[in-house]
mmCIF file as Biopython writes it, N, C-alpha, C and O atoms, coordinates in Angstrom:
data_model
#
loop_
_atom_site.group_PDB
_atom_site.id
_atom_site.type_symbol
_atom_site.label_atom_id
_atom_site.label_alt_id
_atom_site.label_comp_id
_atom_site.label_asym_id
_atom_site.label_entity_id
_atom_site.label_seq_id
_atom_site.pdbx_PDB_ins_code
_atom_site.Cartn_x
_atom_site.Cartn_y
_atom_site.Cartn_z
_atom_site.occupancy
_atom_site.B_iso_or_equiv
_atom_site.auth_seq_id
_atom_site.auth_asym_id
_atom_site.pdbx_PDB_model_num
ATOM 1   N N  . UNK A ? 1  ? 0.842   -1.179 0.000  1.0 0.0 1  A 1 
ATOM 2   C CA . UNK A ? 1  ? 0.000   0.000  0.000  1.0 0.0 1  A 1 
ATOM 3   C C  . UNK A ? 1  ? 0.889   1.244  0.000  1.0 0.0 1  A 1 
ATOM 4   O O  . UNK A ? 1  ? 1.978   1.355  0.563  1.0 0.0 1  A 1 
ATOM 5   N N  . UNK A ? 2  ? 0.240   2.165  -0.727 1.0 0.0 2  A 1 
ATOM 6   C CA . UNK A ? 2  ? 1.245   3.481  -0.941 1.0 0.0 2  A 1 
ATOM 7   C C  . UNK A ? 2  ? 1.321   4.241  0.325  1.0 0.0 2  A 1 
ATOM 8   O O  . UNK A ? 2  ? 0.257   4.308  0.940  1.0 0.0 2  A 1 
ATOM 9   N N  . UNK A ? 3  ? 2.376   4.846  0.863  1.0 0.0 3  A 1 
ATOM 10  C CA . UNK A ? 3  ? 2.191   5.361  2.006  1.0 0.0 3  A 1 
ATOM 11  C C  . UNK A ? 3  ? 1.700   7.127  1.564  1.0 0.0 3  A 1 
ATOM 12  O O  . UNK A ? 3  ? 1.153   7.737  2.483  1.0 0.0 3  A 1 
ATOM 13  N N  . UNK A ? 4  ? 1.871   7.823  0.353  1.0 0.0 4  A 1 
ATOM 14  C CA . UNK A ? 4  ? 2.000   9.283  0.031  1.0 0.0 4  A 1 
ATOM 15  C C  . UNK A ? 4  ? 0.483   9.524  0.604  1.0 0.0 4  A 1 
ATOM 16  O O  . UNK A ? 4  ? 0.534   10.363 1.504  1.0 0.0 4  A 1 
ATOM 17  N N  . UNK A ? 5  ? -1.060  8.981  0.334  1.0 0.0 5  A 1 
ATOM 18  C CA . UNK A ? 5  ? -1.969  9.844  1.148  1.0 0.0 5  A 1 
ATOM 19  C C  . UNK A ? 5  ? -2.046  9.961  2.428  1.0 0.0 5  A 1 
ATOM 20  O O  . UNK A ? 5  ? -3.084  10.550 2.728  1.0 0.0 5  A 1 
ATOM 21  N N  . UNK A ? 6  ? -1.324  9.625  3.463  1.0 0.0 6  A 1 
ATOM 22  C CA . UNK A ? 6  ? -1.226  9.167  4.506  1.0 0.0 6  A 1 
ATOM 23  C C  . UNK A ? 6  ? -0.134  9.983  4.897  1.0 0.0 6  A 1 
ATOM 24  O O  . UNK A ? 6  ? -0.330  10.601 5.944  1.0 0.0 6  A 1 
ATOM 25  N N  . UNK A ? 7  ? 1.025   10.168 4.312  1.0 0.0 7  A 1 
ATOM 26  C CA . UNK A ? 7  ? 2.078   11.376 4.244  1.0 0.0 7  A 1 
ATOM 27  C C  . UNK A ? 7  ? 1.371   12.957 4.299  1.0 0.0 7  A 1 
ATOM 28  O O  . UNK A ? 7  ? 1.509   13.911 5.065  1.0 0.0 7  A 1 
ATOM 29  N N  . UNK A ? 8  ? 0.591   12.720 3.141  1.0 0.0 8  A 1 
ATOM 30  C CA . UNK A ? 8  ? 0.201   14.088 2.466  1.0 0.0 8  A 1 
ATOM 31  C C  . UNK A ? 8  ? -1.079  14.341 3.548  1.0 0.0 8  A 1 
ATOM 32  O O  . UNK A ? 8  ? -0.859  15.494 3.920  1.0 0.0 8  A 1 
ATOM 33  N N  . UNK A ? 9  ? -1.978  14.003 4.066  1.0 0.0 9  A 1 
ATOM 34  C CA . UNK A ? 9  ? -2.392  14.055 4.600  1.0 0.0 9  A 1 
ATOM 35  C C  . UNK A ? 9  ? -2.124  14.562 6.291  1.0 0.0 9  A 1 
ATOM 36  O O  . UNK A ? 9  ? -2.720  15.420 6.943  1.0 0.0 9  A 1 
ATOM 37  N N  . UNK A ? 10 ? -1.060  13.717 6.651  1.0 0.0 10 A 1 
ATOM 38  C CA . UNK A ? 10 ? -0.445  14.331 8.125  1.0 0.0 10 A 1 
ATOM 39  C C  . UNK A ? 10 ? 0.655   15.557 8.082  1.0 0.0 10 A 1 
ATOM 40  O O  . UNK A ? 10 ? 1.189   16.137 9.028  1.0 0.0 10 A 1 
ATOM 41  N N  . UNK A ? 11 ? 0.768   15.700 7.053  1.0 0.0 11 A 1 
ATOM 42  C CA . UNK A ? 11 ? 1.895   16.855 6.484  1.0 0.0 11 A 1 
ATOM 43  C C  . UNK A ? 11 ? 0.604   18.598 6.596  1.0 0.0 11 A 1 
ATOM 44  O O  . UNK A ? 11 ? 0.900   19.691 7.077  1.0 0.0 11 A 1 
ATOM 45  N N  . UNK A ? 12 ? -0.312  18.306 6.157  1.0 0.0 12 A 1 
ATOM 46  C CA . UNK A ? 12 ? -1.188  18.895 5.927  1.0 0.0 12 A 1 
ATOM 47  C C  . UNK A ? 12 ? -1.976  19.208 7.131  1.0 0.0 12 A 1 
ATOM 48  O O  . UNK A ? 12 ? -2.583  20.265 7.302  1.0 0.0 12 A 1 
ATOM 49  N N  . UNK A ? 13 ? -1.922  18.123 8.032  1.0 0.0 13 A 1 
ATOM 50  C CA . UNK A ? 13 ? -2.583  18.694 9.633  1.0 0.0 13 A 1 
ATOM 51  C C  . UNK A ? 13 ? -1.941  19.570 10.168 1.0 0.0 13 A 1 
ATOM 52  O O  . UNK A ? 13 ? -2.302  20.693 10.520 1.0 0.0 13 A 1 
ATOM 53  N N  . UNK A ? 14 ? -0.432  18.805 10.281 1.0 0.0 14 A 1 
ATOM 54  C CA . UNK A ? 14 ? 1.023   19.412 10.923 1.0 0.0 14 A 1 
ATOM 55  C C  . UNK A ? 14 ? 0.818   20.887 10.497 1.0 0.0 14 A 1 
ATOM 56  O O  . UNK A ? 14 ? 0.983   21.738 11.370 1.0 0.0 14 A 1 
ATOM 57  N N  . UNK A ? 15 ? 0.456   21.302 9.175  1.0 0.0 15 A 1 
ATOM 58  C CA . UNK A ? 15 ? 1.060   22.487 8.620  1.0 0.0 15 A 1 
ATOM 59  C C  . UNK A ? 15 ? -0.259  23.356 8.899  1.0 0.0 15 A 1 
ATOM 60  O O  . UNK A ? 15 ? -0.167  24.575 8.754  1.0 0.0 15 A 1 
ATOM 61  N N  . UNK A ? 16 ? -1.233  22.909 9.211  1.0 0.0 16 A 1 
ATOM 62  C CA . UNK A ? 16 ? -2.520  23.412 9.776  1.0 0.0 16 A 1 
ATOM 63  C C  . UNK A ? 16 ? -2.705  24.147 11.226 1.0 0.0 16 A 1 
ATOM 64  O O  . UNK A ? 16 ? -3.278  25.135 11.685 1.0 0.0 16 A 1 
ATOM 65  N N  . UNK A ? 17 ? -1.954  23.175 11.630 1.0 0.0 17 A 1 
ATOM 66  C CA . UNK A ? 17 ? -1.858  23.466 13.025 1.0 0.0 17 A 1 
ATOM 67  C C  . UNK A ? 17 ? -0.952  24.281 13.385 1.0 0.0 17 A 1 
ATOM 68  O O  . UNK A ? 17 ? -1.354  24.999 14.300 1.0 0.0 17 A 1 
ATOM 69  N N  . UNK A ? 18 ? 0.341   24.539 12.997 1.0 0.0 18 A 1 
ATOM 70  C CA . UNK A ? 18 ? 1.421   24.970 13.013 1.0 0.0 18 A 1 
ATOM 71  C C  . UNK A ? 18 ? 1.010   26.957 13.085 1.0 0.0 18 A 1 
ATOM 72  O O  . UNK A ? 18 ? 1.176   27.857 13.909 1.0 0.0 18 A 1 
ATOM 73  N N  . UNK A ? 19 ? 0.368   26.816 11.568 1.0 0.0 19 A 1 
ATOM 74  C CA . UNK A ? 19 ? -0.063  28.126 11.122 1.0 0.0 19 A 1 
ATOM 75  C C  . UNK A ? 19 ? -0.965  28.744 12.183 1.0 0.0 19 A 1 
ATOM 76  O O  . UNK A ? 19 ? -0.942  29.969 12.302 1.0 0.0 19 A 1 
ATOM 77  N N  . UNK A ? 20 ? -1.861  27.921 13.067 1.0 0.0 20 A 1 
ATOM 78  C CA . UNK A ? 20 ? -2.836  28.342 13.443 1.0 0.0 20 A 1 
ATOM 79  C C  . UNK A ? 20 ? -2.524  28.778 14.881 1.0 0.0 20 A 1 
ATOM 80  O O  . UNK A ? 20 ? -3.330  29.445 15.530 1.0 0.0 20 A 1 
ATOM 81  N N  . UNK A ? 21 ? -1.166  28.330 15.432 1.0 0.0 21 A 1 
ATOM 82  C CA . UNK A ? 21 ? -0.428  28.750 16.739 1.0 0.0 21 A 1 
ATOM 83  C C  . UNK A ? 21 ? 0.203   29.842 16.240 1.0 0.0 21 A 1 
ATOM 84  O O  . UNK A ? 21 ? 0.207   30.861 16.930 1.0 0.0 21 A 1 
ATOM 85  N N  . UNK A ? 22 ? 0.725   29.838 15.206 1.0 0.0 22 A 1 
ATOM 86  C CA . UNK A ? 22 ? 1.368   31.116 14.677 1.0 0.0 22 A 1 
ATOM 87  C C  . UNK A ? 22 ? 0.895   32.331 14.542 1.0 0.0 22 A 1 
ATOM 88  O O  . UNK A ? 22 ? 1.548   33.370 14.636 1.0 0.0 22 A 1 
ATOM 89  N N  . UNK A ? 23 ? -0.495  32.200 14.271 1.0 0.0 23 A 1 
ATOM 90  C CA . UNK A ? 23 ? -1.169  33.328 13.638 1.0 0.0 23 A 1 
ATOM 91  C C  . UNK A ? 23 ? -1.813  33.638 15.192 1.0 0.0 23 A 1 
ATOM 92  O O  . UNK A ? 23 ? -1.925  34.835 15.455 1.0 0.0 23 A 1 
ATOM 93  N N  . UNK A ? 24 ? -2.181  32.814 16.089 1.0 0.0 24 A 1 
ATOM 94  C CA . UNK A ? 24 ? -2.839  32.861 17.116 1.0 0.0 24 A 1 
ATOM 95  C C  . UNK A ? 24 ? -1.784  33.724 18.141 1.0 0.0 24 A 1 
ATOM 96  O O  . UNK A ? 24 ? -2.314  34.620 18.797 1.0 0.0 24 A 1 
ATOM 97  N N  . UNK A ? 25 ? -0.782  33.574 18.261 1.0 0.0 25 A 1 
ATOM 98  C CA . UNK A ? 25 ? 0.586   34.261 18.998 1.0 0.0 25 A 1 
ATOM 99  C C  . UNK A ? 25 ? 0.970   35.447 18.158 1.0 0.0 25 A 1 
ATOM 100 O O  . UNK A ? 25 ? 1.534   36.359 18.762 1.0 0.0 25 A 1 
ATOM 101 N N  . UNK A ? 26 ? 0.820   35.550 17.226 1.0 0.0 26 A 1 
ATOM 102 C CA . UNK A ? 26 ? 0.696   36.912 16.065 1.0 0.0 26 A 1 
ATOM 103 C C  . UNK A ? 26 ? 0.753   38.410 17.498 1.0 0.0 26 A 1 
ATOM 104 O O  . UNK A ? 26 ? 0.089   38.611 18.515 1.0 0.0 26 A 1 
ATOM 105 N N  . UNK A ? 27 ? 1.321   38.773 17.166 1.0 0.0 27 A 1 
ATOM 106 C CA . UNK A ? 27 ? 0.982   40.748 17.714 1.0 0.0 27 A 1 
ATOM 107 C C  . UNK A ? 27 ? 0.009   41.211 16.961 1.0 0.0 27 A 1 
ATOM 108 O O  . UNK A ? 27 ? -0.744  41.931 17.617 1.0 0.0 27 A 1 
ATOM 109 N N  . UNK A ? 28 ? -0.237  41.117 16.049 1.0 0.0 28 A 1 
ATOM 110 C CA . UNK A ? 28 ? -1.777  41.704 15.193 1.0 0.0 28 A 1 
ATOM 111 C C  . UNK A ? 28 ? -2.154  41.085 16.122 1.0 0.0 28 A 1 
ATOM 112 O O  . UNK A ? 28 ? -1.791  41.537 17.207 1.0 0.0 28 A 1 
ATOM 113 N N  . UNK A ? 29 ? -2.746  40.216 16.138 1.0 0.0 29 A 1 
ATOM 114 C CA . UNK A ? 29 ? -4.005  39.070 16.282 1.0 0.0 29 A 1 
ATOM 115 C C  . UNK A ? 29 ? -4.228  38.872 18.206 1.0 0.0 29 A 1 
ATOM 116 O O  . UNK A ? 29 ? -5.178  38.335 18.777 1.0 0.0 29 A 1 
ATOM 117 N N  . UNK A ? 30 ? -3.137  39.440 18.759 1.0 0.0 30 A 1 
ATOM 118 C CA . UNK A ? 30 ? -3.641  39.937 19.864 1.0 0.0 30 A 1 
ATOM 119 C C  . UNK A ? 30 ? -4.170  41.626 20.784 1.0 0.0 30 A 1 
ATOM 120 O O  . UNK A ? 30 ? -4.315  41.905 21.974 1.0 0.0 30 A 1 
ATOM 121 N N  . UNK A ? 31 ? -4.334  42.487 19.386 1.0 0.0 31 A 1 
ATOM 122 C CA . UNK A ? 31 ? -4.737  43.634 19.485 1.0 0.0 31 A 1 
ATOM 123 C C  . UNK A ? 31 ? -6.093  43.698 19.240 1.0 0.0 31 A 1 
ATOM 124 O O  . UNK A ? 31 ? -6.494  43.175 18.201 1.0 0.0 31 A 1 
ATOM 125 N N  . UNK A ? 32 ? -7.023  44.324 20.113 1.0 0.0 32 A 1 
ATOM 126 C CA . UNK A ? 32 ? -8.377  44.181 19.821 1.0 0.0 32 A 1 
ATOM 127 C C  . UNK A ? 32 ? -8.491  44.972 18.725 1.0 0.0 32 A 1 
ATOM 128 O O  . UNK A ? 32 ? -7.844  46.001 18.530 1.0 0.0 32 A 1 
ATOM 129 N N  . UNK A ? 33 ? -9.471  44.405 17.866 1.0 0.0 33 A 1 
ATOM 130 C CA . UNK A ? 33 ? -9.852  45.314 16.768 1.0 0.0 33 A 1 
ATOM 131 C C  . UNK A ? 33 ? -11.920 44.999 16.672 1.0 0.0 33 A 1 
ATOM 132 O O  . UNK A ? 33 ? -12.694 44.081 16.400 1.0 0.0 33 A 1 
ATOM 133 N N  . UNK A ? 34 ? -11.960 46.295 17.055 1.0 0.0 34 A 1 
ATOM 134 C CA . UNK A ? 34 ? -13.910 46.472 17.323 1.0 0.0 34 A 1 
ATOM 135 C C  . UNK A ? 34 ? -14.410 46.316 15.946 1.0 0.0 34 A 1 
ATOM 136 O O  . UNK A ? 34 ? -15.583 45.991 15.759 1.0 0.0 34 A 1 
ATOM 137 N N  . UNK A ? 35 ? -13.510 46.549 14.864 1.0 0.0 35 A 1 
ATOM 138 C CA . UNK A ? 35 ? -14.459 46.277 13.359 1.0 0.0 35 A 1 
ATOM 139 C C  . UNK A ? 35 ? -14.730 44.825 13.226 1.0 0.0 35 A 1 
ATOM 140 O O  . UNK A ? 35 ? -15.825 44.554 12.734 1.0 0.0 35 A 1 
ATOM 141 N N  . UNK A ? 36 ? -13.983 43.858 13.553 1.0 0.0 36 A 1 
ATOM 142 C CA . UNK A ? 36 ? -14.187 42.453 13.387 1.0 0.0 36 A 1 
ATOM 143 C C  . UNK A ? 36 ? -15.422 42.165 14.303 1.0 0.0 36 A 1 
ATOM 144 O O  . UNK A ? 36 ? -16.289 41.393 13.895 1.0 0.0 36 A 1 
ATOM 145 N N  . UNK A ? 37 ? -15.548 42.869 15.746 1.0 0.0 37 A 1 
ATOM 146 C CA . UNK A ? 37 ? -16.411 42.350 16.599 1.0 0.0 37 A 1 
ATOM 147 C C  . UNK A ? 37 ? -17.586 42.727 15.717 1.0 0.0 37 A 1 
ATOM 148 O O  . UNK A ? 37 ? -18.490 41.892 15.723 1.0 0.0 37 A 1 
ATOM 149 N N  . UNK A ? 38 ? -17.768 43.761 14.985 1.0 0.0 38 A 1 
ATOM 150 C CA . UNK A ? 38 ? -19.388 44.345 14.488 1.0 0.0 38 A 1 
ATOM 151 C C  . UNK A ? 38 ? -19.668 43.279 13.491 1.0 0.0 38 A 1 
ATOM 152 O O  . UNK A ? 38 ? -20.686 42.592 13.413 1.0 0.0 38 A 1 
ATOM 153 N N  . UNK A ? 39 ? -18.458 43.242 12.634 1.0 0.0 39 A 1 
ATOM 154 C CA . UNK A ? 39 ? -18.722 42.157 11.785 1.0 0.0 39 A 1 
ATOM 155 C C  . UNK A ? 39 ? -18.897 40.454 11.843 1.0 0.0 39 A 1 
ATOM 156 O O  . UNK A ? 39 ? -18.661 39.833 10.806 1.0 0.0 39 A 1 
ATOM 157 N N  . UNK A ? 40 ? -19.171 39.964 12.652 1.0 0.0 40 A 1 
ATOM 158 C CA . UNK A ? 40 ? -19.526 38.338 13.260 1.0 0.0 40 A 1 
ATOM 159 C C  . UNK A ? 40 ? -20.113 37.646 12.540 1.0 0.0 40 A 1 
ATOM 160 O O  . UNK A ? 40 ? -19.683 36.558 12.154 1.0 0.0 40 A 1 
ATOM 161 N N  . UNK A ? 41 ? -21.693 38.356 12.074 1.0 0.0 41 A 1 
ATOM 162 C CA . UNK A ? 41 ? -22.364 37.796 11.267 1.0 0.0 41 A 1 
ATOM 163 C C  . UNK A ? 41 ? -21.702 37.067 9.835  1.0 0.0 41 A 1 
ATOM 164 O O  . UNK A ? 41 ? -21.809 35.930 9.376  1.0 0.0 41 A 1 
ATOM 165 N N  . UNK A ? 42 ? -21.041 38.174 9.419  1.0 0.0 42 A 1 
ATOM 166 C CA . UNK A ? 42 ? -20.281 38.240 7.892  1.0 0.0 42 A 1 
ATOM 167 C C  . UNK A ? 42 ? -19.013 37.316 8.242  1.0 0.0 42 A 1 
ATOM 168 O O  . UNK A ? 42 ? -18.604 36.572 7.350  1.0 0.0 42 A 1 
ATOM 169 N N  . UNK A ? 43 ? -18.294 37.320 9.630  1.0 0.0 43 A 1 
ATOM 170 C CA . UNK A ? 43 ? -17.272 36.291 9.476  1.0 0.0 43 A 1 
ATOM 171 C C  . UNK A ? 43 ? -17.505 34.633 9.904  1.0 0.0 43 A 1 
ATOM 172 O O  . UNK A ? 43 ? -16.891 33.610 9.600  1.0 0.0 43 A 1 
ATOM 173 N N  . UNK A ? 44 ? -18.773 34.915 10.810 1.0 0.0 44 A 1 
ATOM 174 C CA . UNK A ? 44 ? -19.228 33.618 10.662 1.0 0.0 44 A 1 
ATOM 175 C C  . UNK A ? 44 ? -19.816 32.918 9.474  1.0 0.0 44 A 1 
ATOM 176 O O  . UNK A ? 44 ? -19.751 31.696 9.344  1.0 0.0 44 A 1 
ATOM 177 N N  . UNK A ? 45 ? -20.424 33.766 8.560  1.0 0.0 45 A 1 
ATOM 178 C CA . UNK A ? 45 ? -20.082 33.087 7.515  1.0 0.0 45 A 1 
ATOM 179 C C  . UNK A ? 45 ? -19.610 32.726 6.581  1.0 0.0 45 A 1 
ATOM 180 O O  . UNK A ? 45 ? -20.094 31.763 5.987  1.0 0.0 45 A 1 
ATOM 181 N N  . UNK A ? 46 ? -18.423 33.420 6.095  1.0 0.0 46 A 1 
ATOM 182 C CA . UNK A ? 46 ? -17.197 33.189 5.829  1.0 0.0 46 A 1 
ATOM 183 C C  . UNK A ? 46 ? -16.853 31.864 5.958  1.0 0.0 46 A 1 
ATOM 184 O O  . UNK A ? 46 ? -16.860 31.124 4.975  1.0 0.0 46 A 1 
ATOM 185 N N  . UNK A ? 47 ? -16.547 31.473 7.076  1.0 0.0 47 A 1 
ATOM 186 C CA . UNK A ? 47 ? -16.145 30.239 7.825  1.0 0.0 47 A 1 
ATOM 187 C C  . UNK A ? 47 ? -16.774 29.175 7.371  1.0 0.0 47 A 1 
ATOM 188 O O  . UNK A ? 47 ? -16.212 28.149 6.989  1.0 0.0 47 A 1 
ATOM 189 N N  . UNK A ? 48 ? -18.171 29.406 7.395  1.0 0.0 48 A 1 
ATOM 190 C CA . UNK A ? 48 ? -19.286 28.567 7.158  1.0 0.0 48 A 1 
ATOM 191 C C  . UNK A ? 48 ? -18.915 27.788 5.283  1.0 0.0 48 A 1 
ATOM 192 O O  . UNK A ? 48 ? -18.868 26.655 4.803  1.0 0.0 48 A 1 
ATOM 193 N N  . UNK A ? 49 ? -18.780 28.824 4.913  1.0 0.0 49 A 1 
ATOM 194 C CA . UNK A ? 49 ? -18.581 28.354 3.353  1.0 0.0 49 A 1 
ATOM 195 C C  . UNK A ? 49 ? -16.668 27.595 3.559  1.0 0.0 49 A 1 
ATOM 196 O O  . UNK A ? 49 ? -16.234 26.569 3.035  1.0 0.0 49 A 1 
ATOM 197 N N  . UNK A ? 50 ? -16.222 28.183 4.118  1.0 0.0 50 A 1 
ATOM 198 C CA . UNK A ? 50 ? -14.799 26.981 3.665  1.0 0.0 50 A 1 
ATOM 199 C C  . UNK A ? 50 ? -15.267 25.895 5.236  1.0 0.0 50 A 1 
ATOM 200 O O  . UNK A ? 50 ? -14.289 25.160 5.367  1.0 0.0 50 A 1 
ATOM 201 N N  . UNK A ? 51 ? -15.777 25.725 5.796  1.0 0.0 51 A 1 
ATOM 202 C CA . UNK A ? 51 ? -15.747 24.320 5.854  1.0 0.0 51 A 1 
ATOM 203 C C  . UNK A ? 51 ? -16.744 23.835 5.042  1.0 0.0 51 A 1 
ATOM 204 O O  . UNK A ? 51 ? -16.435 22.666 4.809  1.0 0.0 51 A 1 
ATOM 205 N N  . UNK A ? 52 ? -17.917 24.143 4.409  1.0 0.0 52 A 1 
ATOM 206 C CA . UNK A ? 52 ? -18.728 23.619 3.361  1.0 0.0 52 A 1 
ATOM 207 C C  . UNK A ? 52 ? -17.744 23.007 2.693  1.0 0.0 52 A 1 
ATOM 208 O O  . UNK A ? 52 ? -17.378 21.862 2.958  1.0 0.0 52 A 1 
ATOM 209 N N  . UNK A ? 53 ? -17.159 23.855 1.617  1.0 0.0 53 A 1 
ATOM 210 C CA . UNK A ? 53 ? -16.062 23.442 0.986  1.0 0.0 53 A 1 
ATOM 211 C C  . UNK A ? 53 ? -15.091 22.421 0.796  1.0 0.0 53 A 1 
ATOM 212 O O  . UNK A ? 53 ? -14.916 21.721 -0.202 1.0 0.0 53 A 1 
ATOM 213 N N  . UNK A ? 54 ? -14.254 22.424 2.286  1.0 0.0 54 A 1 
ATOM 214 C CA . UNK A ? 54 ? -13.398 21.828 2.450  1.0 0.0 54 A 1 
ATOM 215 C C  . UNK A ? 54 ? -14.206 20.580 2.895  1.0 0.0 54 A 1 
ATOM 216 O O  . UNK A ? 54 ? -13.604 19.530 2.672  1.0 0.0 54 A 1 
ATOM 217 N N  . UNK A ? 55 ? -15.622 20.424 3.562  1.0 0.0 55 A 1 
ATOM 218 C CA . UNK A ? 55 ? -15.862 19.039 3.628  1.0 0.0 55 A 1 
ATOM 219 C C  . UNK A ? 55 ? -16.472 18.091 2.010  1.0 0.0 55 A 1 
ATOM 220 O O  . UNK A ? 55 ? -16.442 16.878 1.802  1.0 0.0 55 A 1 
ATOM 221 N N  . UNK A ? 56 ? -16.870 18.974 1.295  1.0 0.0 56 A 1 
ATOM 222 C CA . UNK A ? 56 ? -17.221 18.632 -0.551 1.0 0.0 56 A 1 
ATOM 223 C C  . UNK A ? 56 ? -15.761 18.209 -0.753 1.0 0.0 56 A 1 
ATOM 224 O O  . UNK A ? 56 ? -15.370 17.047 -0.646 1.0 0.0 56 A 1 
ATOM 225 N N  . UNK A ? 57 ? -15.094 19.124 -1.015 1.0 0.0 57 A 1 
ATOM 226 C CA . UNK A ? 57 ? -13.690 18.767 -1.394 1.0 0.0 57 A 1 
ATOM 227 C C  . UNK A ? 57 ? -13.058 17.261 -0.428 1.0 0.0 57 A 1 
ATOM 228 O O  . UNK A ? 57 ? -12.292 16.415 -0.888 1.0 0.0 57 A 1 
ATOM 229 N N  . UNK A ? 58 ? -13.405 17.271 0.404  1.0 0.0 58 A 1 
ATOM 230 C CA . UNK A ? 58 ? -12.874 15.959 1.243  1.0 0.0 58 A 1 
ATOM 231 C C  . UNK A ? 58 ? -13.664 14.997 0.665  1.0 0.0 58 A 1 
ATOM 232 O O  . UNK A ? 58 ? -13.057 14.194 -0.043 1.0 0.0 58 A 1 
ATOM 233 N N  . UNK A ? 59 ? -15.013 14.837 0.784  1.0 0.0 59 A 1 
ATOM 234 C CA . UNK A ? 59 ? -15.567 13.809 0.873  1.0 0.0 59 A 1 
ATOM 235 C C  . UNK A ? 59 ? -15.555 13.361 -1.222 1.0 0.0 59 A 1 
ATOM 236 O O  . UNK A ? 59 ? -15.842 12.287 -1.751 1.0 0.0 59 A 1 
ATOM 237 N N  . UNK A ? 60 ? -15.243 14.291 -1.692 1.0 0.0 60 A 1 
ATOM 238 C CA . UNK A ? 60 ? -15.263 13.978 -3.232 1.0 0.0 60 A 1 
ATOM 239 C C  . UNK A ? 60 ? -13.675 13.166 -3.027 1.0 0.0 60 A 1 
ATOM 240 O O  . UNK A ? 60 ? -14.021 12.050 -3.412 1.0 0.0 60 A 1 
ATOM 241 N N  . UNK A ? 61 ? -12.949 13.091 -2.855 1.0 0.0 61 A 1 
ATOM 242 C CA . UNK A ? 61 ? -11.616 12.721 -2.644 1.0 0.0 61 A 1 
ATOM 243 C C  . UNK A ? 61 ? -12.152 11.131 -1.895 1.0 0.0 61 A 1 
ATOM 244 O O  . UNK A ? 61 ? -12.160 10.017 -2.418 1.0 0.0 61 A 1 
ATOM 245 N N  . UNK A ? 62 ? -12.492 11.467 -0.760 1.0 0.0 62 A 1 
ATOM 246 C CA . UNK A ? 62 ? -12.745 9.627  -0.151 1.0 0.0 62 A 1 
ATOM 247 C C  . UNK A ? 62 ? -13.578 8.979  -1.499 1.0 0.0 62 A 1 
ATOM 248 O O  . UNK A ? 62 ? -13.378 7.804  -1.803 1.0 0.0 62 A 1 
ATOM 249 N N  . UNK A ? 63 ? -14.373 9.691  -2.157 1.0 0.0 63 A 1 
ATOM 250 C CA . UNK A ? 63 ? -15.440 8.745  -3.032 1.0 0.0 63 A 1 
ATOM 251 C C  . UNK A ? 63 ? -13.994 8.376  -4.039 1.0 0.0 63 A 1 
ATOM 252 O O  . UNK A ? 63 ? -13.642 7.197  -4.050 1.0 0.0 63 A 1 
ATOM 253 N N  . UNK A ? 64 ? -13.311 9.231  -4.737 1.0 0.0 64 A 1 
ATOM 254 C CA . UNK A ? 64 ? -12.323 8.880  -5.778 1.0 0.0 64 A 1 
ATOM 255 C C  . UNK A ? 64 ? -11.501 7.892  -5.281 1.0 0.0 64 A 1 
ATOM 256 O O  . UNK A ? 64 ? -11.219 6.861  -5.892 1.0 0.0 64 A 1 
ATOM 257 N N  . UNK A ? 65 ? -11.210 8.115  -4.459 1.0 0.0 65 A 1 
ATOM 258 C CA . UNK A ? 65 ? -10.187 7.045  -3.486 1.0 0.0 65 A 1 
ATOM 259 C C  . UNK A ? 65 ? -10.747 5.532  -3.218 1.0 0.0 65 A 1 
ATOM 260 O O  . UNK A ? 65 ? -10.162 4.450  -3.260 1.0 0.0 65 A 1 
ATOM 261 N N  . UNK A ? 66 ? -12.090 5.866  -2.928 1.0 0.0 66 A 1 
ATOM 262 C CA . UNK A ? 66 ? -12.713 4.258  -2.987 1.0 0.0 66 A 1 
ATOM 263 C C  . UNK A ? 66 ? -13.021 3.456  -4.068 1.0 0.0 66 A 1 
ATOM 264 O O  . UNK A ? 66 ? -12.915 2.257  -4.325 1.0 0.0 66 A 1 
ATOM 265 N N  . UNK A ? 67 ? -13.512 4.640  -4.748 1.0 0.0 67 A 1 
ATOM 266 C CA . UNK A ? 67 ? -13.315 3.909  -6.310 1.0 0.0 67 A 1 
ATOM 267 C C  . UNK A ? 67 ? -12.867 2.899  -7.182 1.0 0.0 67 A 1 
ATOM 268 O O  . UNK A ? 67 ? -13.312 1.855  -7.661 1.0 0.0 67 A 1 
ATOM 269 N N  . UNK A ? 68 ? -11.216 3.967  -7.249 1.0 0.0 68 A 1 
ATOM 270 C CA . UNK A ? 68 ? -10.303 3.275  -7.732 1.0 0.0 68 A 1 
ATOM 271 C C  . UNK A ? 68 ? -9.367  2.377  -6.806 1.0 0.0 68 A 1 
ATOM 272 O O  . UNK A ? 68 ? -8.470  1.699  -7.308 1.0 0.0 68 A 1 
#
């Protein structure tokens, strides 16, 4: 069995996670900013559409994968 989706895949958490301590420890990103608070509605859904996304995009990938 090929090991690369299984690579590519934990390479891709790693680098997920990585970014997301990074950006989270950021000096921006610990300065309050009141325009983001007004805006919630609009960034919650934002959000809403890339995990839509990213779960289409996933689950089209498991169907190809089972496939073949």
């Amino acid at each position: 069995m090929s090991w690369l989706p299984y690579i590519l895949i934990i390479g891709i958490a790693l680098f997920g996670g990585i970014a997301t301590l990074i950006i989270g420890n950021s000096k921006a990103n610990q300065t309050s900013n009141p325009e983001y608070d007004r805006r919630t509605k609009q960034n919650l859904s934002r959000l809403t559409y890339v995990y839509v996304g990213a779960i289409v995009l996933g689950m089209g990938g498991l169907i190809l994968y089972l496939v073949n």
